[in-house]
Each structure stands twice: as structure tokens, then as C-alpha cells.
PyMOL commands that place a pseudoatom at each C-alpha (Angstrom):
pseudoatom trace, name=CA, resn=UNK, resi=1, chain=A, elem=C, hetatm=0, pos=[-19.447, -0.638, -57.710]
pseudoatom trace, name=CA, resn=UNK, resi=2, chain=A, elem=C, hetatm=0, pos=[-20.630, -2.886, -54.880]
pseudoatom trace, name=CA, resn=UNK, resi=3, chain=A, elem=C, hetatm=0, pos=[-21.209, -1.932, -51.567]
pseudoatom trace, name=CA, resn=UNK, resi=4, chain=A, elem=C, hetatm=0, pos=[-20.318, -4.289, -48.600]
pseudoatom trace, name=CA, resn=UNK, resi=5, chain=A, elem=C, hetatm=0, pos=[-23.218, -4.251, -46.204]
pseudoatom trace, name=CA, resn=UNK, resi=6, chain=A, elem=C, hetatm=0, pos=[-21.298, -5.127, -43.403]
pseudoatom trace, name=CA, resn=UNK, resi=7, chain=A, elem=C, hetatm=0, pos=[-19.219, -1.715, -43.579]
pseudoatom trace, name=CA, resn=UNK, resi=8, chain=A, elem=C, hetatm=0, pos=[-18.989, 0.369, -40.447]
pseudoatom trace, name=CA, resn=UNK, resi=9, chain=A, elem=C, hetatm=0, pos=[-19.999, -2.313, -38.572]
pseudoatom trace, name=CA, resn=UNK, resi=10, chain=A, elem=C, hetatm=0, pos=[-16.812, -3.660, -38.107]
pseudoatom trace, name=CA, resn=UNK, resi=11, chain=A, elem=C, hetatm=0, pos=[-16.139, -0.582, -35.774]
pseudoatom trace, name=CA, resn=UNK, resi=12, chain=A, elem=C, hetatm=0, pos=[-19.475, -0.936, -33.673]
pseudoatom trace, name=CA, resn=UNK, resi=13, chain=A, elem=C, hetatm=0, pos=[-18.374, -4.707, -32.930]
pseudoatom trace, name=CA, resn=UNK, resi=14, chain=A, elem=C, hetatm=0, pos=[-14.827, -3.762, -32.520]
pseudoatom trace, name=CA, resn=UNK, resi=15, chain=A, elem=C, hetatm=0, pos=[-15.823, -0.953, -30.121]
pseudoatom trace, name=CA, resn=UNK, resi=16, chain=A, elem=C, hetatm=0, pos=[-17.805, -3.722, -28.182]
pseudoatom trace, name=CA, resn=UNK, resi=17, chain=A, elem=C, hetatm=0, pos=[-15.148, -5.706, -27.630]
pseudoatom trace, name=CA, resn=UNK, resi=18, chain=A, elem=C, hetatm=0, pos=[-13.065, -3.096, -26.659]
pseudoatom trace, name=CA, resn=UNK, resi=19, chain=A, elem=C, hetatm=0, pos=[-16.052, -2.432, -23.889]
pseudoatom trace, name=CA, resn=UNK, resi=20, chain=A, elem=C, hetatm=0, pos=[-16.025, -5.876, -23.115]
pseudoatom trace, name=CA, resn=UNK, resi=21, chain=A, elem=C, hetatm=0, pos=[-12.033, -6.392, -23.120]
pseudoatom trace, name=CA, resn=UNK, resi=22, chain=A, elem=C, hetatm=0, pos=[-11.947, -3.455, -20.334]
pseudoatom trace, name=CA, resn=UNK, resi=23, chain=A, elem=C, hetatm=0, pos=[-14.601, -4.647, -18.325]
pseudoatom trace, name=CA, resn=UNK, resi=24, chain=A, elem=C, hetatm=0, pos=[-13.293, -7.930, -18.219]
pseudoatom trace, name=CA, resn=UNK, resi=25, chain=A, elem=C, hetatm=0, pos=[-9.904, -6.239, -17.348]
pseudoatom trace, name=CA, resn=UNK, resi=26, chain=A, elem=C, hetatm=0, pos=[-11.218, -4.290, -15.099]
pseudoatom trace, name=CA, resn=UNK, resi=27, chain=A, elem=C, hetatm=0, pos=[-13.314, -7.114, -13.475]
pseudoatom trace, name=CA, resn=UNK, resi=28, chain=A, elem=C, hetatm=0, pos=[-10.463, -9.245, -13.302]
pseudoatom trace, name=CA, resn=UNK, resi=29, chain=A, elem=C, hetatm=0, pos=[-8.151, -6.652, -11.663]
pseudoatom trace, name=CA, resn=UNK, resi=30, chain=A, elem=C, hetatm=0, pos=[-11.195, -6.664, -8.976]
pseudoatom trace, name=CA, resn=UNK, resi=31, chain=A, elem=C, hetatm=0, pos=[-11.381, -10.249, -8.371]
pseudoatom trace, name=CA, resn=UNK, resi=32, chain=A, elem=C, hetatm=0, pos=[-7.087, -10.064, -7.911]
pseudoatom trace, name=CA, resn=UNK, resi=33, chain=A, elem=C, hetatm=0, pos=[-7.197, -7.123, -5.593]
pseudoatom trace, name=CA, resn=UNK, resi=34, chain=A, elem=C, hetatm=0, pos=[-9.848, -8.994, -3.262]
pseudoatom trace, name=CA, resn=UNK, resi=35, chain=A, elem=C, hetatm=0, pos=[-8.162, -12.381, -3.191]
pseudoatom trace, name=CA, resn=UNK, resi=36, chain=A, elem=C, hetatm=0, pos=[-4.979, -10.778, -2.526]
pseudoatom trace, name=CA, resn=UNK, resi=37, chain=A, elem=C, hetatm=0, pos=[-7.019, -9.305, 0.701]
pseudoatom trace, name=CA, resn=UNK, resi=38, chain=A, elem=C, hetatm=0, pos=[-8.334, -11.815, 1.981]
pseudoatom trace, name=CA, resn=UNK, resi=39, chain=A, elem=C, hetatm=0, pos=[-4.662, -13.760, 1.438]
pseudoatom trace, name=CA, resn=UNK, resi=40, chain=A, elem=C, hetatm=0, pos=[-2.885, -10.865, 3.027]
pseudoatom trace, name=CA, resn=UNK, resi=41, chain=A, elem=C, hetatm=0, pos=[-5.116, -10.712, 5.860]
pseudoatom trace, name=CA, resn=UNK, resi=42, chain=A, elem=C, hetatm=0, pos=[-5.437, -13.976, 6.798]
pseudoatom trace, name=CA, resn=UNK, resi=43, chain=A, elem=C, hetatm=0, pos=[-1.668, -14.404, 7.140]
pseudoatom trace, name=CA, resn=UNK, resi=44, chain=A, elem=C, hetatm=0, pos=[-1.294, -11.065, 9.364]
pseudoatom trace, name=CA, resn=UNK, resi=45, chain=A, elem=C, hetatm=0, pos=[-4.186, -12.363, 11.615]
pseudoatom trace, name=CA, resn=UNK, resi=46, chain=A, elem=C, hetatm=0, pos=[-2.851, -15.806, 11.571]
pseudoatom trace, name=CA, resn=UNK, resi=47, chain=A, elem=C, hetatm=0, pos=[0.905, -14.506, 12.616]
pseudoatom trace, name=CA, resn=UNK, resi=48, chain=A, elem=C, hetatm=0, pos=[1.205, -15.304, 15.979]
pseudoatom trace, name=CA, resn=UNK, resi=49, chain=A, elem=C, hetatm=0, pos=[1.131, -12.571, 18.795]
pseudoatom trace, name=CA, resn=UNK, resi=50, chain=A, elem=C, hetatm=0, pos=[3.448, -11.554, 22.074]
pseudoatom trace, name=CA, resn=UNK, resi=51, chain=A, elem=C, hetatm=0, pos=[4.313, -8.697, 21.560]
pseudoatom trace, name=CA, resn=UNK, resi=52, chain=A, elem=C, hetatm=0, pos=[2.606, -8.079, 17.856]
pseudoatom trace, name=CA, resn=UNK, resi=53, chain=A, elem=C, hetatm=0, pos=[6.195, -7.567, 16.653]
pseudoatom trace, name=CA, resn=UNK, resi=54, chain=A, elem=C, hetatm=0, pos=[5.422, -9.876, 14.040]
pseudoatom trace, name=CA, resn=UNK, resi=55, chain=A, elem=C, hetatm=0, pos=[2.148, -8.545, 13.279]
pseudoatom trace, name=CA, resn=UNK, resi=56, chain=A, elem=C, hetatm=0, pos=[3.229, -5.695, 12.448]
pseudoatom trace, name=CA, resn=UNK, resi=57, chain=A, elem=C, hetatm=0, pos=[5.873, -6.368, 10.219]
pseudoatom trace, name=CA, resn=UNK, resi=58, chain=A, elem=C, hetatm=0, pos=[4.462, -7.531, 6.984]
pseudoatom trace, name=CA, resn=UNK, resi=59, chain=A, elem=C, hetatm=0, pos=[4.558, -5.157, 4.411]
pseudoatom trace, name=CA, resn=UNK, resi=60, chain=A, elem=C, hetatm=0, pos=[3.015, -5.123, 1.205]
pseudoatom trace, name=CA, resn=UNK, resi=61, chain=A, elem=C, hetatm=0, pos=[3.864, -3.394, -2.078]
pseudoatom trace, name=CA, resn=UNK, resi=62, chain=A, elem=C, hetatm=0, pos=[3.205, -4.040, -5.727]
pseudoatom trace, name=CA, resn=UNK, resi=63, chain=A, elem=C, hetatm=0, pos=[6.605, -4.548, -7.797]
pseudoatom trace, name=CA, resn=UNK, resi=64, chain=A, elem=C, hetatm=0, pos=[9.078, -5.625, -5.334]
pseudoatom trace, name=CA, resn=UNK, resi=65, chain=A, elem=C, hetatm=0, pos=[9.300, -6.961, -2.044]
pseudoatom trace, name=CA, resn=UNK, resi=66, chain=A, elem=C, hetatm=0, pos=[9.464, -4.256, 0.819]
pseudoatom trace, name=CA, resn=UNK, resi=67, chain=A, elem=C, hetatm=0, pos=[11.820, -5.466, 3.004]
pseudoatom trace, name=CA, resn=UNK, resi=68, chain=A, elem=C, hetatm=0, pos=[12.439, -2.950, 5.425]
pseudoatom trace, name=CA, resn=UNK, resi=69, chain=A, elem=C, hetatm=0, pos=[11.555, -3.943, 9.376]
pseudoatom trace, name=CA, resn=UNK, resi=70, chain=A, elem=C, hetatm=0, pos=[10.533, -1.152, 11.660]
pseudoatom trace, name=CA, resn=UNK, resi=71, chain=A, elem=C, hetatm=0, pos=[9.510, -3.695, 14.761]
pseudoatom trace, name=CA, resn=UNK, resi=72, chain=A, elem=C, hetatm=0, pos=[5.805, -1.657, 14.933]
pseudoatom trace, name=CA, resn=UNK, resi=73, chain=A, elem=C, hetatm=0, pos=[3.789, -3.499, 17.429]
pseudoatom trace, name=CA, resn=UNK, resi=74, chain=A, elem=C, hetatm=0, pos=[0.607, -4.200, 15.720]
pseudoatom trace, name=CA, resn=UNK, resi=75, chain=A, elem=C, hetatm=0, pos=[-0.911, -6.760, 18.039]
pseudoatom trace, name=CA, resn=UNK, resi=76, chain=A, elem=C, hetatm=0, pos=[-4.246, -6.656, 15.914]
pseudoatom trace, name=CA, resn=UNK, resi=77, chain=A, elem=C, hetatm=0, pos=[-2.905, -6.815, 12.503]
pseudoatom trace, name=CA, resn=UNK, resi=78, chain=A, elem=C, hetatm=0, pos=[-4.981, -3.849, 11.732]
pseudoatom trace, name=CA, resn=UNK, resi=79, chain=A, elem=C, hetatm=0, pos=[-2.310, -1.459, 10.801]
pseudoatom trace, name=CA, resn=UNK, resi=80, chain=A, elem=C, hetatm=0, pos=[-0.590, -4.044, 8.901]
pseudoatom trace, name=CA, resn=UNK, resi=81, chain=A, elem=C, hetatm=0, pos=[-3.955, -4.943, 7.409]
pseudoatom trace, name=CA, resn=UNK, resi=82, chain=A, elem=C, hetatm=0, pos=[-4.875, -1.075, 6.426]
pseudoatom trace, name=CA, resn=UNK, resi=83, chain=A, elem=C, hetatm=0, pos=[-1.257, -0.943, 4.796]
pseudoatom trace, name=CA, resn=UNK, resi=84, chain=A, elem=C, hetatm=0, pos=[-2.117, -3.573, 2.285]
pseudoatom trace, name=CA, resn=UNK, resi=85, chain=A, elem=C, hetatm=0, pos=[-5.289, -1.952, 1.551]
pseudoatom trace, name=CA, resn=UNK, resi=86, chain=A, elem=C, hetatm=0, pos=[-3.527, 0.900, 0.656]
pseudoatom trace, name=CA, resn=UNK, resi=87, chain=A, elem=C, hetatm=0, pos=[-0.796, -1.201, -1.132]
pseudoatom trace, name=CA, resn=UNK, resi=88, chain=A, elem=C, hetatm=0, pos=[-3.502, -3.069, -3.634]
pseudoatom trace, name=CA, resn=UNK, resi=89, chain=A, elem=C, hetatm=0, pos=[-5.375, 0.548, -4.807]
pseudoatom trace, name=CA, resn=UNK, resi=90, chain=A, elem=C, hetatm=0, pos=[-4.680, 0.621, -8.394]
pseudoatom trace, name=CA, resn=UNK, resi=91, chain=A, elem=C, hetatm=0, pos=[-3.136, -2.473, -8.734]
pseudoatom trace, name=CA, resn=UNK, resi=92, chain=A, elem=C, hetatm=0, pos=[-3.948, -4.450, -12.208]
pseudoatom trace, name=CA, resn=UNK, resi=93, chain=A, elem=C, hetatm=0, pos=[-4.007, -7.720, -13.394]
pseudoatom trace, name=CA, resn=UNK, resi=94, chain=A, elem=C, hetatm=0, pos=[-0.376, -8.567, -14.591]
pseudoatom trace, name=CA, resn=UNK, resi=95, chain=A, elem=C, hetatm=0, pos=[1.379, -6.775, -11.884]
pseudoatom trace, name=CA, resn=UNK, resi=96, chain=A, elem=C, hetatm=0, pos=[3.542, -8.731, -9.486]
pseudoatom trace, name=CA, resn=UNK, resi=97, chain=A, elem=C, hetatm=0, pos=[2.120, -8.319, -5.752]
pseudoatom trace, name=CA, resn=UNK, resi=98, chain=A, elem=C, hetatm=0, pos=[4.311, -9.156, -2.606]
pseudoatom trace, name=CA, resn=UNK, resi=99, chain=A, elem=C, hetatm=0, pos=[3.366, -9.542, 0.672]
pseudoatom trace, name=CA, resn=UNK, resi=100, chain=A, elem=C, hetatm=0, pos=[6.658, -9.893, 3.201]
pseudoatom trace, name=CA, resn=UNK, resi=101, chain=A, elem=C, hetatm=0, pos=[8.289, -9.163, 6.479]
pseudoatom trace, name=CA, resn=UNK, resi=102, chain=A, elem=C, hetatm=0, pos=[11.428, -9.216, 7.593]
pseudoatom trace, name=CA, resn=UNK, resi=103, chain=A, elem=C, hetatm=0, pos=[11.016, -9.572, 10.978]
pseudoatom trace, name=CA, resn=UNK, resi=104, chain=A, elem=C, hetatm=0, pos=[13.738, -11.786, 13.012]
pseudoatom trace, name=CA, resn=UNK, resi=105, chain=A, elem=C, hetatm=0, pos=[11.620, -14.168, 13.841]
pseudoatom trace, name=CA, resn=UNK, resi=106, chain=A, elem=C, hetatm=0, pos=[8.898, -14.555, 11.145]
pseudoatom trace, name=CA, resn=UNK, resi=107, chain=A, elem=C, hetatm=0, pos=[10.602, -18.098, 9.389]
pseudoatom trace, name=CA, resn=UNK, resi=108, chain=A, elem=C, hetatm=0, pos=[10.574, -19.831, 12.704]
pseudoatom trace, name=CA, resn=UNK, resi=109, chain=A, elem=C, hetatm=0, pos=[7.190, -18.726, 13.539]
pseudoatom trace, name=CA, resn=UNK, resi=110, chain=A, elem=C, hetatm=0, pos=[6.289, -20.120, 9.946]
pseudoatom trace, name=CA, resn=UNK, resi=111, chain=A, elem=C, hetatm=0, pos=[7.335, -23.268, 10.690]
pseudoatom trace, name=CA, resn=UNK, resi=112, chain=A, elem=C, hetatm=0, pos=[5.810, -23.812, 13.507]
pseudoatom trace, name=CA, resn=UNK, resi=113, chain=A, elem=C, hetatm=0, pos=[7.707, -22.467, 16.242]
pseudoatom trace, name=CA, resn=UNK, resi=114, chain=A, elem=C, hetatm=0, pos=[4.757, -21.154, 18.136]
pseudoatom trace, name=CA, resn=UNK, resi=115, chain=A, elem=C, hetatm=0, pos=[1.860, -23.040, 19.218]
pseudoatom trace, name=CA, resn=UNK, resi=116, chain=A, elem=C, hetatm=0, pos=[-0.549, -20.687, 18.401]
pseudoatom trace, name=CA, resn=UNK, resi=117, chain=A, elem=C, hetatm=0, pos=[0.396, -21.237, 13.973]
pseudoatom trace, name=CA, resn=UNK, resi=118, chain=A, elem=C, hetatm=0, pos=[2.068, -25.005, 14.647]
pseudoatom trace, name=CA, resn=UNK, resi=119, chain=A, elem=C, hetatm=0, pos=[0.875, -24.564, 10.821]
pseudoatom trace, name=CA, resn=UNK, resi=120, chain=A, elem=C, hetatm=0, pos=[2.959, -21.615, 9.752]
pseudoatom trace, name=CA, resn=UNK, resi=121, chain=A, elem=C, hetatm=0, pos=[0.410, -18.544, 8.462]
pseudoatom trace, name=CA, resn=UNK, resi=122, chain=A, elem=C, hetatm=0, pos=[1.746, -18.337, 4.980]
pseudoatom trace, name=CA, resn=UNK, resi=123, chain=A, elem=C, hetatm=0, pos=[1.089, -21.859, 4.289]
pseudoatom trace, name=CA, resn=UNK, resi=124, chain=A, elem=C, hetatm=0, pos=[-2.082, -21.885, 5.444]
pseudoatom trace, name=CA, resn=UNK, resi=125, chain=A, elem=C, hetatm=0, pos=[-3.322, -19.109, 3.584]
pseudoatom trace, name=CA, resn=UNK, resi=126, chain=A, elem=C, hetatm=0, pos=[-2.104, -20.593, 0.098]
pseudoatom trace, name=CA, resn=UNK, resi=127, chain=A, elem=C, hetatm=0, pos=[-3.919, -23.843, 1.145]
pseudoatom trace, name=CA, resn=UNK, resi=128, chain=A, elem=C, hetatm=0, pos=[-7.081, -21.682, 0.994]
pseudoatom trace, name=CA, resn=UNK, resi=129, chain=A, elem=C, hetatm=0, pos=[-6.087, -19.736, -2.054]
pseudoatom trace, name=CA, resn=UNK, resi=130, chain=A, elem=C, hetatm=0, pos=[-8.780, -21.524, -4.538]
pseudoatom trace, name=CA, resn=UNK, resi=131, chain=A, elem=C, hetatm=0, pos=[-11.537, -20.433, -1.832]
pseudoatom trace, name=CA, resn=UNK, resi=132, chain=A, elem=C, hetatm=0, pos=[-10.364, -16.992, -1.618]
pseudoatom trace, name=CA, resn=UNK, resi=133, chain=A, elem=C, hetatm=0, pos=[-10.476, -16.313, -5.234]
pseudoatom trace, name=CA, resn=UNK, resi=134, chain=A, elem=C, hetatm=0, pos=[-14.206, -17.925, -5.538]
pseudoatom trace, name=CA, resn=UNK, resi=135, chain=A, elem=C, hetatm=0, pos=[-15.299, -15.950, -3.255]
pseudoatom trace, name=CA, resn=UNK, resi=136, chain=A, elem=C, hetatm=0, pos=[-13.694, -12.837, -4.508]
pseudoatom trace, name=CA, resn=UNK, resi=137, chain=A, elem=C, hetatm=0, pos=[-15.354, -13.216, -8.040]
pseudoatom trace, name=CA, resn=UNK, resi=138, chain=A, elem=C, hetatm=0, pos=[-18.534, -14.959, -6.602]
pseudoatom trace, name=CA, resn=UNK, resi=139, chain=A, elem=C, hetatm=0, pos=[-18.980, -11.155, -5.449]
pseudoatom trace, name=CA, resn=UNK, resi=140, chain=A, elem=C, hetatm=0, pos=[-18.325, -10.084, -8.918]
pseudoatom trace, name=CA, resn=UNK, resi=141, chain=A, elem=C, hetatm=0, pos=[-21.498, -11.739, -10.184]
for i in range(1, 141): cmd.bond("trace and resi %d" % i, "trace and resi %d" % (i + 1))
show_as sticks, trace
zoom trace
């Protein structure tokens, strides 16, 4: 009877790419919960202040848009900021991430009806997208 000299072996690679498969999962979910940071926050710091109605009114939350408005005054964006923190624990790659507000005014204030975002915030922040998510996995490294 011949023996195959590569027996049992086939588990000790397939275990190893099992290691690396999760790690690279894992690494990946890492690199998506960063860049969706650093998106999330520079829209809430970009949103335009009076009041900080508008600040405060982005809400984040993995699966579905939250579209509830509770006009919080967040002039910072810190509270808004610390909710998507909180928001992107746990969150892997594959899941479907939204960022929104339903504040009154946030679509004219997106296009440019205050001076202080003649850009919009939303806009801006995709423009920068590709240099969010290099520096989120540049980190990684």
C-alpha cells in the first residue's frame, strides 16, 4: 500500500489559511471601521454651525439609515462624532454602514446654502475618500 507523504498536511496548510483568511478579515474590517471615521467625522465637523442644530443631527447606524431628528445642539460635532464611534464597534466588512440626518435644513446646507460649506460636507468628504482609506490601512502596516 502506498503512503502519500503529503497526508496531514493538507490540514496544517488549510488551518493557515484559515489564520490568514481571519486576519485578513479581521484587518480589513479595521481598515473599514477607520475610513468610515474619518468620513463620518469630517462631514459632522464640516456641517456648518449656528446653532449646531445640524451638527448634531447626523446619526449613524450599521444596517439602515437612522432617520429620526431630535434637533440636539451639538455645536462641536463631538456628540455626534462619539455616536458614530459607538455605531462602527463590531461592524465587519460586508455590512452596509449609513451615516444620515434628517435635519430640515441639512440638503440646502449641502448644496451650498451657507458660506461656511459653499462645498456641501458630504461631497467633500467622498472627494477625499481614496485618502481616508490609505491612511486607514497605512496604519495597518
Amino acid at each position: 500500500m502506498a503512503t502519500n507523504k503529503y497526508a496531514g498536511k493538507e490540514s496544517g496548510f488549510a488551518a493557515q489559511l484559515a489564520t490568514f483568511a481571519v486576519k485578513s478579515t479581521d484587518q480589513a474590517s479595521s481598515i473599514m471601521r477607520e475610513s468610515i471615521a474619518r468620513f463620518g467625522a469630517r462631514v459632522i465637523t464640516g456641517t456648518p454651525v449656528d446653532e449646531g442644530t445640524a451638527r448634531g443631527s447626523w446619526n449613524a447606524q450599521e444596517g439602515s439609515p437612522d432617520m429620526s431628528f431630535t434637533g440636539e445642539k451639538d455645536p462641536t460635532g463631538a456628540n455626534a462624532i462619539a455616536r458614530l464611534s459607538v455605531a462602527l464597534e463590531g461592524v465587519e466588512v460586508g455590512s452596509k454602514f449609513f451615516l444620515s440626518s434628517s435635519a430640515p435644513h441639512i440638503v440646502p446646507l449641502e448644496y451650498g446654502h451657507s458660506e461656511q460649506a459653499p462645498g456641501g460636507m458630504a461631497r467633500i468628504a467622498a472627494a477625499e475618500w481614496p485618502q481616508m482609506v490609505a491612511a486607514a490601512a497605512a496604519k495597518q502596516k
